[in-house]
C-alpha positions in Angstrom: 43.5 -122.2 -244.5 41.2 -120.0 -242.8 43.7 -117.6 -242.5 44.6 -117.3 -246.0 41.3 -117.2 -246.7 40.4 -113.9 -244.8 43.3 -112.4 -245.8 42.5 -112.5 -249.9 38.9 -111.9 -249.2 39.8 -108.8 -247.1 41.8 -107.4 -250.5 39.4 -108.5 -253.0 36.9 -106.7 -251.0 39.0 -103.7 -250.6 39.9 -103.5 -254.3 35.9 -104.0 -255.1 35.5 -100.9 -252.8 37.7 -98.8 -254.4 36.4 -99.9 -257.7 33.1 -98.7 -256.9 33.9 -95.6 -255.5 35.8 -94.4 -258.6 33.3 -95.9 -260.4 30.4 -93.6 -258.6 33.4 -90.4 -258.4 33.7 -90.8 -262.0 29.9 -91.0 -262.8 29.4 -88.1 -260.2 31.6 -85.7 -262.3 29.7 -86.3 -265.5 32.9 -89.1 -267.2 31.0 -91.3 -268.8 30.8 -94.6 -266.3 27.5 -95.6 -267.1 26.3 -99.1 -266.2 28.7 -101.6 -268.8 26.2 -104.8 -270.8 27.3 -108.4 -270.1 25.6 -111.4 -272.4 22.3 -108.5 -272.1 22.4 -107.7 -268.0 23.7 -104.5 -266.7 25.5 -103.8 -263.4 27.2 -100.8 -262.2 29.2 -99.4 -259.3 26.1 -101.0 -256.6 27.7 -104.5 -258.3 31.1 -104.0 -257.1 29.8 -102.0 -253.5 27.7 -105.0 -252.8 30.5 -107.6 -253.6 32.9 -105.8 -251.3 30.5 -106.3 -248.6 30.3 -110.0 -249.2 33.8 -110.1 -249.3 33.9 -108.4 -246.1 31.9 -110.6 -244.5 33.7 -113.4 -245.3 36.8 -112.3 -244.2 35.2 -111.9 -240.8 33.5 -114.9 -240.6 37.1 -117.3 -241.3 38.7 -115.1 -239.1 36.3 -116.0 -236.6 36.6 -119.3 -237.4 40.2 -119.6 -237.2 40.1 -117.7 -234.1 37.9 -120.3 -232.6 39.5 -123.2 -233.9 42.4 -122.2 -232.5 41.3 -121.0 -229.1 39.4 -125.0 -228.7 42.7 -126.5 -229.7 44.2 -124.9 -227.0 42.2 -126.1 -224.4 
């Protein structure tokens, strides 16, 4: 389980990335990306950059996890 679940946080968190990077490319270039409304709260590319980290992060910590849990079951 641990496994699958570093391997589809690793690609949600490289599609957030690449999200927010067009997202800031866009805006950079003067197309008109601005920050979208949802129910009255903004969020912008910083939204998307910061999930990836999370994402990231998770994917390294259930690696970890699976890597230990494996390397005590072999013991």
């Amino acid at each position: 389980m641990a496994k699958q679940i570093a391997k589809w946080s690793y690609w949600v968190g490289i599609v957030c990335l690449v999200v927010s990077i067009l997202w800031r490319a866009a805006s950079a270039i003067g197309l008109p990306a601005a920050p979208s409304l949802v129910d009255g709260r903004t969020f912008g590319y910083l939204t998307f950059y910061r999930g990836s980290l999370l994402f990231f992060v998770a994917s390294i910590a259930s690696a970890a996890y699976g890597w230990a849990s494996s390397r005590s079951s072999s013991v």
